[in-house]
N, C-alpha and C positions, 0 to 999 in steps of 0.2 A: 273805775277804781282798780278791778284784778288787770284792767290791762296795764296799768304804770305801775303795780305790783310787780307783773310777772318782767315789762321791761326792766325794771329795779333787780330784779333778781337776775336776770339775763347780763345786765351791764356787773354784776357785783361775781357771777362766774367765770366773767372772760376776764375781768381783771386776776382773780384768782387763778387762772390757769395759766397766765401771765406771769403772775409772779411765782408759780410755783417751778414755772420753766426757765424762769432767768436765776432761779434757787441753783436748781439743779445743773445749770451753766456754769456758775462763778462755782460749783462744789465740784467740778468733774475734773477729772485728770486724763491729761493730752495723750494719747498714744504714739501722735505721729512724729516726725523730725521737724527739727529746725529750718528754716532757711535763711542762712547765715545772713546781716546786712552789716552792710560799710559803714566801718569804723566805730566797729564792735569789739570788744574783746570777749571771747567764748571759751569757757573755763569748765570744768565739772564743780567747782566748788557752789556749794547748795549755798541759799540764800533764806534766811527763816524768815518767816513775817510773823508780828507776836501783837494780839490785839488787847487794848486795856479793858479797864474797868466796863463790865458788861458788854463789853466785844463780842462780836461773832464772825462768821462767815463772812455779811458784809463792811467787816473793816476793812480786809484788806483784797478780799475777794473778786470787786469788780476789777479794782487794778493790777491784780493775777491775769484775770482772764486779759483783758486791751496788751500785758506786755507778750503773751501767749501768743494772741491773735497777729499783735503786729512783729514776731518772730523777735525780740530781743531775751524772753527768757524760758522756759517750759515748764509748765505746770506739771511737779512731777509728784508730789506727796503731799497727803492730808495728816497729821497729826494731834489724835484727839487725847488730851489727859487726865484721866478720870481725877477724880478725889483722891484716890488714895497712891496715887502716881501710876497707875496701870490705863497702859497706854495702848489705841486703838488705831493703826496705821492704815492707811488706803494707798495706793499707788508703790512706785520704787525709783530708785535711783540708776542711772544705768551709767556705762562707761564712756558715753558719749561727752563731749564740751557743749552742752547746750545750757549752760546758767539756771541751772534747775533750781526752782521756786518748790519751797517749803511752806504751807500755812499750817501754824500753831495753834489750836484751838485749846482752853481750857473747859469744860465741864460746867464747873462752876466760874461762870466769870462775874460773878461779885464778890471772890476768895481776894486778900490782902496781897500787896506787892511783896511780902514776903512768901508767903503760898505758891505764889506766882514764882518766882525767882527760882523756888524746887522744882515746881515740876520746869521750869526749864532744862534748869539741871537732869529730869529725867530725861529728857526728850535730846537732848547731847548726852549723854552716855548711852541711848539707844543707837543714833547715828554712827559715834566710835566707835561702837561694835560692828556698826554696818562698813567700816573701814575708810569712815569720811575722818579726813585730814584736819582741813579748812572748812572755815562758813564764814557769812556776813550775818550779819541781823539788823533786821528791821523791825520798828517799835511805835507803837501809836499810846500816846496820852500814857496811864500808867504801867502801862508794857513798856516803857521807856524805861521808868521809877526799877520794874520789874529787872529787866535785862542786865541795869548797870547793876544792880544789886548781883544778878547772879555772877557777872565779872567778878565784882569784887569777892563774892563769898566763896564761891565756886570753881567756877571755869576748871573745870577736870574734863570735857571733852575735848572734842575739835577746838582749834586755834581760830579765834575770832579775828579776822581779817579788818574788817568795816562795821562800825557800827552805823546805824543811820535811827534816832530816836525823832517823830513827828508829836508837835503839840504837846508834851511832856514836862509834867509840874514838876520841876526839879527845886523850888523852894516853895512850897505853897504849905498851909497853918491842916487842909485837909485835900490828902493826895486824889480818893476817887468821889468824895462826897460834890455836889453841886449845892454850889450856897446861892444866896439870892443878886450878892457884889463880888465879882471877881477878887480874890485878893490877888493885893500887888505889893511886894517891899521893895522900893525904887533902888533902882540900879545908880551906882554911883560910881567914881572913876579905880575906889579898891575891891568894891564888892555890892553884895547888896545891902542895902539899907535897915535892913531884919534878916536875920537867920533863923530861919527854920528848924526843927527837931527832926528831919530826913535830911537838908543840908548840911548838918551838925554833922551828925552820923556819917556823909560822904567825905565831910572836908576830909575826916580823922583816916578815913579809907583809902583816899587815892590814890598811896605808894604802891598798891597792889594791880595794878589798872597792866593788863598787857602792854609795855613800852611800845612795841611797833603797831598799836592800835590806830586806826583812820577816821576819825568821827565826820558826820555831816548832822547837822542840829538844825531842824526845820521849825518853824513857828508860822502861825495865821494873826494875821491881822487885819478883822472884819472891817475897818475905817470906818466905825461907829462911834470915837471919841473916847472905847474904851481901853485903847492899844492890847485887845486881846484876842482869841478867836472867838468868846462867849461864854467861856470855861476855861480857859487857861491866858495869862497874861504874857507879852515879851516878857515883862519882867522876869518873871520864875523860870519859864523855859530857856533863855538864854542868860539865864543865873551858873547855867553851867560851866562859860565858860573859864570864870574865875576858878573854876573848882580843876577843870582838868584839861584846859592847853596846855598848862605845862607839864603836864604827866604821857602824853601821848606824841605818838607821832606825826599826827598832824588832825584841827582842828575848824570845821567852816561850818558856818551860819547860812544862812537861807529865811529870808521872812515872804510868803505868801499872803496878798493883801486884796482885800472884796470881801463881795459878799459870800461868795462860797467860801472864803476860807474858816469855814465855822468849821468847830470843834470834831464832830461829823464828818464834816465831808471835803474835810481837806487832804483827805487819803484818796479820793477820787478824783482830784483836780490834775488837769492838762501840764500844771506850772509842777507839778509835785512830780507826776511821772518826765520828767524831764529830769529835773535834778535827778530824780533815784536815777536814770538811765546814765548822767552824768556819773556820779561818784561812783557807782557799784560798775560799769562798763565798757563806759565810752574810751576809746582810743586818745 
């Protein structure tokens, strides 16, 4: 018995130092250069990754580190935003063209997509101080909610180039809660079928949307019968494009479909970093 105790113990600390070293991988910031690849475009302008509701490091972390690894972007800044907007920086931006990756972390990430949307806003009036022009941003579930909110409310720093929002309840009855049925208000050929009281709220909003804005709007769909990723339905996520093709400069869909494209870990898929590599750089 202590011997399949102590192996029990032995298998439950290699996995532990395991995961404590693949933590501290997808958290590190790259020092070294780039090495340019074909039919890239390499830019200085930073690119934010912003995680939803209960997000952390591995929302968008492991696919940090694979764009790092396979030289399309550099992992150059951690950005953590307390409660009260005081914000804890790691890394820096340098004057190189190497597509430097931003992760946005919040503190509290079970705070409301309006909470969220501020301290955005801190974390872009940090950067314009650091003499950043442009950005992109990238948004998972209601980082998504979050982001367009701080467009519309906000946007007083840098000039948002591209948005890219992933799996994002853009008409759903409750943005970060998990209910037991996906809600869906069926998309019909003027809009959706229900409106929402956050859809409400954007339609009235969208004259304010940066005109020469780029969106790319990704959605998962696990092909389990219930066209959604398992928390978030096509419906709601691409509810947006009624709201704001025609406010923007240009406007594209993307539906990721299996089993991984669940709600999770459709920030991690092969098919996702492909598109982002598309919209946000490719030639």
């Amino acid at each position: 018995m202590q011997k399949i105790f102590k192996i029990l113990v032995a298998i439950i600390s290699v996995f532990s130092v395991t995961g404590m070293f693949y933590y501290f991988q997808i958290r590190s910031i790259n020092g070294g250069n780039i090495s340019k690849q074909k039919g890239i475009n390499y830019s200085q302008t930073p690119t934010v990754f912003i995680h939803g509701y209960q997000g952390n490091s591995f929302s968008f972390g492991p696919m940090l580190k694979i764009l790092n690894d396979d030289q399309y972007a550099k992992r150059a800044m951690t950005i953590t935003v307390a409660e009260d907007g005081q914000l804890t920086v790691k890394g820096n931006l340098s004057k190189k063209a190497d597509n430097p990756t931003i992760m946005l972390l919040f503190s509290n990430n079970r705070a409301s997509e309006i909470k969220q949307s501020q301290w955005i806003s801190d974390a872009m009036q940090y950067l314009s101080k650091q003499g950043v022009k442009k950005v992109n941003l990238v948004a998972h579930s209601m980082g998504g909610v979050s982001a367009l909110r701080y467009l519309l409310e906000y946007d007083q720093g840098p000039k948002v180039e591209k948005l890219v929002t992933v799996a994002t309840p853009y008409n759903d009855l409750e943005i970060a809660e998990d209910t037991d049925e996906v809600f869906a208000a069926e998309l019909t050929e003027t809009g959706p079928s229900q409106e929402t009281p956050i859809y409400q709220y954007f339609d009235q909003q969208m004259n304010k949307l940066p005109k020469n804005l780029q969106v790319l709007n990704i959605a998962g769909n696990k092909k389990d019968g219930t066209q959604s990723d398992g928390a978030v339905s096509l419906h709601s996520a691409f509810a947006l494009r009624y709201l704001i093709s025609s406010h923007v400069k240009s406007y594209q869909e993307y539906t990721i479909t299996g089993i991984k494209a669940s709600h999770s870990w459709i920030t991690k898929t092969a098919a996702f970093e492909k598109e982002l590599i598309k919209f946000l750089w490719q030639k």
